[in-house]
Structure formats: structure tokens, C-alpha cells
C-alpha positions, -999 to +999 in steps of 0.1 A: -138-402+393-102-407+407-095-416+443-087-388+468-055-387+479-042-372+518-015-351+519+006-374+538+030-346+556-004-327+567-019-363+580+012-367+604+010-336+617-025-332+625-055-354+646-090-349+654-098-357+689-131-374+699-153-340+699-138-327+664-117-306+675-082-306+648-054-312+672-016-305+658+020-313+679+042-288+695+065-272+678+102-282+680+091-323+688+120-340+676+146-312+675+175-319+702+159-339+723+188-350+737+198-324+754+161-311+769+154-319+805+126-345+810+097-323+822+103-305+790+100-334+769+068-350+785+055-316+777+064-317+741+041-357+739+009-333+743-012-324+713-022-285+712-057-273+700-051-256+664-067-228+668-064-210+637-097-216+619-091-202+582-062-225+580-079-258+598-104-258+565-077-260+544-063-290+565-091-307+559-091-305+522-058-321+525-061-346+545-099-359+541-097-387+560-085-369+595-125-370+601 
């Protein structure tokens, strides 16, 4: 039986917090930050609930070890 291997680009994106839930970044992160004011950019730090459930099993199948 081979190994399972994680998606690596889905294993950066994505957590699990300590109740389960599958946590993913905000969008635009990285982009320009430069030029964002800083109340902006603290906002960007947070992680966001993923909320789309069809798509959060499929997440999982990639990256396996998230859990």
C-alpha cells in the first residue's frame, strides 16, 4: 500500500481549528501589501470559517493530515 501524499498548495491554505471547524485565509493576503493601510492588513492575519461544505470534503481528501 503506498503512502498518502497532501496536496501541499491545499495544506497551506487551509487549518482546522481546535473544534473542527476547516479554516482558510482571506483572499488577497499577500497581494500589495505595501500600499494597504494597517487596519487593513491586521484584518487580512485572521483566518475565515470555510463555509462551503461540498467543497471542504474534498479538502480533506487532499490534505489528510489537516485533521
Amino acid at each position: 500500500m503506498p503512502k498518502i501524499k497532501t496536496h501541499q498548495a491545499t495544506a497551506k491554505r487551509f487549518r482546522v481549528s481546535g473544534t473542527g471547524k476547516l479554516m482558510r485565509i482571506h483572499i488577497g493576503k499577500s497581494h500589495l501589501r505595501r500600499n494597504k493601510a494597517k487596519r487593513n492588513k491586521r484584518q487580512f492575519d485572521r483566518r475565515m470559517e470555510y463555509e462551503n461544505f461540498e467543497r471542504a470534503k474534498k479538502i480533506k481528501q487532499l490534505a489528510p493530515t489537516l485533521d
